[in-house]
HTML snippet that shows the backbone in 3Dmol.js (N, CA, C, O; Angstrom):
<script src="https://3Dmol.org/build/3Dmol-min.js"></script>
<div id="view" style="width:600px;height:400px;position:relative"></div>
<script>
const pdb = `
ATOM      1  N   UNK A   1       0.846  -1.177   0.000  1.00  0.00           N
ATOM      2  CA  UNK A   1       0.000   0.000   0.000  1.00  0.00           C
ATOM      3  C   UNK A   1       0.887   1.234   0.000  1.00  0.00           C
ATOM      4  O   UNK A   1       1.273   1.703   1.070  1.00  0.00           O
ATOM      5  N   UNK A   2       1.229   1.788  -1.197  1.00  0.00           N
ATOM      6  CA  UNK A   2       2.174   2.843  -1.139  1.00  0.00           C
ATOM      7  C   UNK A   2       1.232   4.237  -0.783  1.00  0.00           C
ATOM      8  O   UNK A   2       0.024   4.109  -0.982  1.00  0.00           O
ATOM      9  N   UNK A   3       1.505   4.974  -0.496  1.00  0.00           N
ATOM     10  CA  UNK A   3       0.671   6.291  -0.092  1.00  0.00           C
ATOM     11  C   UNK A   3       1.859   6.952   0.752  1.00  0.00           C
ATOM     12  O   UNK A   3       2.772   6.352   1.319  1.00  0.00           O
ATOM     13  N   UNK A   4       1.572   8.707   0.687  1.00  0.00           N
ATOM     14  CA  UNK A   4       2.326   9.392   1.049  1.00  0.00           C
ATOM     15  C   UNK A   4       1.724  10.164   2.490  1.00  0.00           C
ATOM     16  O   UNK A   4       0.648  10.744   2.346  1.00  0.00           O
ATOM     17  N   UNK A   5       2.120  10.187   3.346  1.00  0.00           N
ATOM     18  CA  UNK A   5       0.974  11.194   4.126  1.00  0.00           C
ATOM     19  C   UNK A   5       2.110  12.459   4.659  1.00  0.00           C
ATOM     20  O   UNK A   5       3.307  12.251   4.857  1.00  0.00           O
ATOM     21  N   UNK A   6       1.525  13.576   4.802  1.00  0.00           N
ATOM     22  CA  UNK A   6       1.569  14.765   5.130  1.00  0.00           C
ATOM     23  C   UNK A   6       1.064  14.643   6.797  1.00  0.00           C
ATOM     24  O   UNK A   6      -0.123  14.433   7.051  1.00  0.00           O
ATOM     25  N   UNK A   7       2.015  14.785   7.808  1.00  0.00           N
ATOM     26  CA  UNK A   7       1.539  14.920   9.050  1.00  0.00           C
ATOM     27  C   UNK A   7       2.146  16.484   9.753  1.00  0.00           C
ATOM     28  O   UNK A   7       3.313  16.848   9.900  1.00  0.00           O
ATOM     29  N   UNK A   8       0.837  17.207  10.103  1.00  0.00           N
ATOM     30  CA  UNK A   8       1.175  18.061  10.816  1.00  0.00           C
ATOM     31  C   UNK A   8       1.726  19.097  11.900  1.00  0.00           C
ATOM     32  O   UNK A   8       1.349  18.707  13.005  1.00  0.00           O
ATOM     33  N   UNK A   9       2.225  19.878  11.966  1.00  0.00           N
ATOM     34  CA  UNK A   9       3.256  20.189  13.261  1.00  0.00           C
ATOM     35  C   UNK A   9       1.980  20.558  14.507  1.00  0.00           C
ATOM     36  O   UNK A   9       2.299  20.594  15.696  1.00  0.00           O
ATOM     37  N   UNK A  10       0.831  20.763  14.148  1.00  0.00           N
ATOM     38  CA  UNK A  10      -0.133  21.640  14.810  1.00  0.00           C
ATOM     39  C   UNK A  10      -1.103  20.229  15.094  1.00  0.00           C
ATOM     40  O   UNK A  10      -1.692  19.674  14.167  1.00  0.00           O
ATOM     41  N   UNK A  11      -1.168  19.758  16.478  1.00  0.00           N
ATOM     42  CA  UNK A  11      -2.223  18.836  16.571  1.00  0.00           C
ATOM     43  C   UNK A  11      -3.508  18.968  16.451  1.00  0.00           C
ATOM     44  O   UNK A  11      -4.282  18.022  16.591  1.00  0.00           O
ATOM     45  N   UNK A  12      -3.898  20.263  16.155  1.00  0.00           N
ATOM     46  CA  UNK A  12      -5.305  20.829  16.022  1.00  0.00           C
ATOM     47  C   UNK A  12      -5.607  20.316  14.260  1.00  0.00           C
ATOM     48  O   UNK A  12      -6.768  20.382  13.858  1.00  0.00           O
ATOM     49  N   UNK A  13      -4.514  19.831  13.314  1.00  0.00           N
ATOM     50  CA  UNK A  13      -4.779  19.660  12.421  1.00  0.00           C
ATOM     51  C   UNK A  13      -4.379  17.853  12.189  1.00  0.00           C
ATOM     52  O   UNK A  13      -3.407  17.322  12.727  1.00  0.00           O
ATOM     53  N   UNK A  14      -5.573  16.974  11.091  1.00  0.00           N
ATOM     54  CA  UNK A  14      -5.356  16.050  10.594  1.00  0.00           C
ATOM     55  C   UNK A  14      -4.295  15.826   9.900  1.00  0.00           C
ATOM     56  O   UNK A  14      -3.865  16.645   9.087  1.00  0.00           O
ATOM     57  N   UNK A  15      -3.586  14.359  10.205  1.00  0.00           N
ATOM     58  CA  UNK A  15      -2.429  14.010   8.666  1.00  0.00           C
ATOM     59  C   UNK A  15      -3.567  14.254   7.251  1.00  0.00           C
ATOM     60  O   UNK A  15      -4.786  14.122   7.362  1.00  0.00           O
ATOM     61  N   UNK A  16      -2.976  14.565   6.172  1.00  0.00           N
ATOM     62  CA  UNK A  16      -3.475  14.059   4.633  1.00  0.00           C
ATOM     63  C   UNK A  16      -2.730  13.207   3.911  1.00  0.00           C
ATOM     64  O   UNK A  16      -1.662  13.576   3.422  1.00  0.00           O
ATOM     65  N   UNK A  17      -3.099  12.236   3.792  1.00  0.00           N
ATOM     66  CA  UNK A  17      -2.671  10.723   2.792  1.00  0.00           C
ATOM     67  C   UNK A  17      -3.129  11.210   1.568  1.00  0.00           C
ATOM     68  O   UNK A  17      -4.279  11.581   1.331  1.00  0.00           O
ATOM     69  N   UNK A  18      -2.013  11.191   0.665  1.00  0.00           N
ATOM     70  CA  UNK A  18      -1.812  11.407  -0.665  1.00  0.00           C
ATOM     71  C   UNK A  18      -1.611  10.193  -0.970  1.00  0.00           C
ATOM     72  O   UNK A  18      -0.892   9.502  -0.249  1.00  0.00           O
ATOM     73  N   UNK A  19      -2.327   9.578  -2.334  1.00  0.00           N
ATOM     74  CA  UNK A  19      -2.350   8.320  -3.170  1.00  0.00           C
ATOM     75  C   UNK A  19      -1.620   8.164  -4.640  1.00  0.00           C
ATOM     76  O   UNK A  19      -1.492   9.218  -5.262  1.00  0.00           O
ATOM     77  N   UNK A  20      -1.293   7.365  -5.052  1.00  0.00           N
ATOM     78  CA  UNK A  20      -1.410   7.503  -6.489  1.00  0.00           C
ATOM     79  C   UNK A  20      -2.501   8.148  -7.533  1.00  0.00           C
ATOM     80  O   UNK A  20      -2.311   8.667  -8.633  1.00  0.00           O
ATOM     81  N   UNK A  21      -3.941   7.886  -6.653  1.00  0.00           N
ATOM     82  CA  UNK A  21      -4.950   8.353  -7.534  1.00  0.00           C
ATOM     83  C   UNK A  21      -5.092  10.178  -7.255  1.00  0.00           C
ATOM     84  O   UNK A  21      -5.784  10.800  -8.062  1.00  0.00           O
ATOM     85  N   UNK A  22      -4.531  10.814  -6.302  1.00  0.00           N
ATOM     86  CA  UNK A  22      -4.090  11.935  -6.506  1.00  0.00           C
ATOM     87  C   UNK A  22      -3.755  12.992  -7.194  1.00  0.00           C
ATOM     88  O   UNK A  22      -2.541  12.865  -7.349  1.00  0.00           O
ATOM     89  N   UNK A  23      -4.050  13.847  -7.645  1.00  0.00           N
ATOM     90  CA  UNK A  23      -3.574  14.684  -8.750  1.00  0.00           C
ATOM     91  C   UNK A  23      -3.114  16.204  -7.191  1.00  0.00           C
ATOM     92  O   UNK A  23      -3.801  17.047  -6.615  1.00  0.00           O
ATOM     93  N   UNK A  24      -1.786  15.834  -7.130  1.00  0.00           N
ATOM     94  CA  UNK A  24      -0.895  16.875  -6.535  1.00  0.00           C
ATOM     95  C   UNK A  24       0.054  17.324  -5.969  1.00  0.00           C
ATOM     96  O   UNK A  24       0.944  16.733  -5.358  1.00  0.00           O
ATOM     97  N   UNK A  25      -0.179  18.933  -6.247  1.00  0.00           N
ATOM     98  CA  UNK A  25       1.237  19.568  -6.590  1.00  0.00           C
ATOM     99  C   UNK A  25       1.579  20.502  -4.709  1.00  0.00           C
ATOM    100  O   UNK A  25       0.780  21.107  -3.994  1.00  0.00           O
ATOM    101  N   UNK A  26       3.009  20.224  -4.518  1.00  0.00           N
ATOM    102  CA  UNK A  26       3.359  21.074  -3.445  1.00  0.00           C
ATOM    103  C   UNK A  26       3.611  22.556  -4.022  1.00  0.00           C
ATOM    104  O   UNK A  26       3.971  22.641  -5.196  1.00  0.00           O
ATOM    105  N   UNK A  27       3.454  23.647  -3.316  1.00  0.00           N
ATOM    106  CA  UNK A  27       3.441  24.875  -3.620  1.00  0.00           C
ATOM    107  C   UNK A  27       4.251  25.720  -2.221  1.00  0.00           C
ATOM    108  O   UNK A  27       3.925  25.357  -1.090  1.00  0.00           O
ATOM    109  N   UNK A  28       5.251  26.788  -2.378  1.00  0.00           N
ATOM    110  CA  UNK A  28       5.925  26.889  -0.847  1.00  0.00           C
ATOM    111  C   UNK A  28       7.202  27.416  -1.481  1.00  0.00           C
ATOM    112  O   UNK A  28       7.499  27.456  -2.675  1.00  0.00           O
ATOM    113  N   UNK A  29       7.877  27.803  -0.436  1.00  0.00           N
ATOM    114  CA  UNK A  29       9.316  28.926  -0.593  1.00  0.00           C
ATOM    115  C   UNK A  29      10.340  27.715   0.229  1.00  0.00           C
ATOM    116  O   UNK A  29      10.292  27.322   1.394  1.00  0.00           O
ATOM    117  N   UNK A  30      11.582  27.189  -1.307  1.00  0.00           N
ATOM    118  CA  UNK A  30      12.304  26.305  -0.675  1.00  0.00           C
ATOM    119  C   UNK A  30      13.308  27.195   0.188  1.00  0.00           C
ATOM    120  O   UNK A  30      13.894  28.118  -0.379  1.00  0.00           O
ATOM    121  N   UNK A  31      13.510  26.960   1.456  1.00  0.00           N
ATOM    122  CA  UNK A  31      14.619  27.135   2.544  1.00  0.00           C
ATOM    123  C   UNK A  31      15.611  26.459   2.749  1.00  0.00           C
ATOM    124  O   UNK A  31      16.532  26.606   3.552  1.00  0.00           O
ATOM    125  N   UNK A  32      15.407  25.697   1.995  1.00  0.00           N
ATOM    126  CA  UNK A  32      16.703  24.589   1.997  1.00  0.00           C
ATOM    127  C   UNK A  32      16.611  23.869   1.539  1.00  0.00           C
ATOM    128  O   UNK A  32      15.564  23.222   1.511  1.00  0.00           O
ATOM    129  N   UNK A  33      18.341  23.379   0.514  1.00  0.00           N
ATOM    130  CA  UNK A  33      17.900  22.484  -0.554  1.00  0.00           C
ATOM    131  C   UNK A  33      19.252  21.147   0.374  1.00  0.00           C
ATOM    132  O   UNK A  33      19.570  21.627   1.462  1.00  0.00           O
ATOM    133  N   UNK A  34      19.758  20.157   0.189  1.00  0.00           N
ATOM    134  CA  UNK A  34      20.996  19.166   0.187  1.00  0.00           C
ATOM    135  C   UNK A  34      21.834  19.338  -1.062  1.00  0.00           C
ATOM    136  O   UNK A  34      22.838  18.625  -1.056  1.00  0.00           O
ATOM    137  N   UNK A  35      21.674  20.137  -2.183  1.00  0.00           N
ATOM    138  CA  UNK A  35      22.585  19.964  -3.211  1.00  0.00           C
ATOM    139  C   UNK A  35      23.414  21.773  -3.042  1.00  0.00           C
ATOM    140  O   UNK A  35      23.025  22.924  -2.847  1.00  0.00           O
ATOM    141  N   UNK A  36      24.759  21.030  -3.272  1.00  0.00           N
ATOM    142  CA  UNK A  36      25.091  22.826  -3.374  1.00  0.00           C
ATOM    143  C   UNK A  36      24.965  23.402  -4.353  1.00  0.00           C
ATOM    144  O   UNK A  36      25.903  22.961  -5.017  1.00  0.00           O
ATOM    145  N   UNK A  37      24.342  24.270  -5.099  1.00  0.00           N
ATOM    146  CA  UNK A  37      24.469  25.576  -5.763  1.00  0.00           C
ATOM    147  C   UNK A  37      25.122  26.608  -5.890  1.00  0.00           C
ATOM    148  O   UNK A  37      24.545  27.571  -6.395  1.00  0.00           O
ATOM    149  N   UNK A  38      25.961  26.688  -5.643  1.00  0.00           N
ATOM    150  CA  UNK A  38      26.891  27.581  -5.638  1.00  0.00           C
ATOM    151  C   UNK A  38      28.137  27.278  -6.597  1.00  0.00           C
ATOM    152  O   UNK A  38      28.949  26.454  -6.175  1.00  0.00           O
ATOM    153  N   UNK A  39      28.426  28.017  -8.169  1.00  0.00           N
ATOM    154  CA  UNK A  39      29.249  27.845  -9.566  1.00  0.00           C
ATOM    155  C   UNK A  39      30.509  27.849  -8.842  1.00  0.00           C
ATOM    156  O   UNK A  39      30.461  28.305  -7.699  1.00  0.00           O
ATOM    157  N   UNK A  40      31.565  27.456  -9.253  1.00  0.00           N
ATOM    158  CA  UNK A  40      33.122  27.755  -9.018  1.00  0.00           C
ATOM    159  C   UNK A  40      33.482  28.100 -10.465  1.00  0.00           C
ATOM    160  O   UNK A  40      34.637  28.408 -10.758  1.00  0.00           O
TER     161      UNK A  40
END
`;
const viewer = $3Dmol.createViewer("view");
viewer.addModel(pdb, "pdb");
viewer.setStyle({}, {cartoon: {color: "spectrum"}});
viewer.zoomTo();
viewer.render();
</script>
């Protein structure tokens, strides 16, 4: 059973389980990536 879930920092809010049958997109300001970027 593959599925993705989204669990929240705020216990006032539900996890959301994302499926394959899903249609979606994350939206948000990256703060941090693991690859460096930075040219030499």
């Amino acid at each position: 059973d593959g599925y993705i879930e989204l669990r929240p920092a705020n216990k006032d809010f539900k996890p959301i389980r994302i499926d394959e049958d899903d249609d979606f997109e994350v939206w948000g300001v990256v703060i941090w990536t693991i690859k460096n970027w930075r040219k030499y």
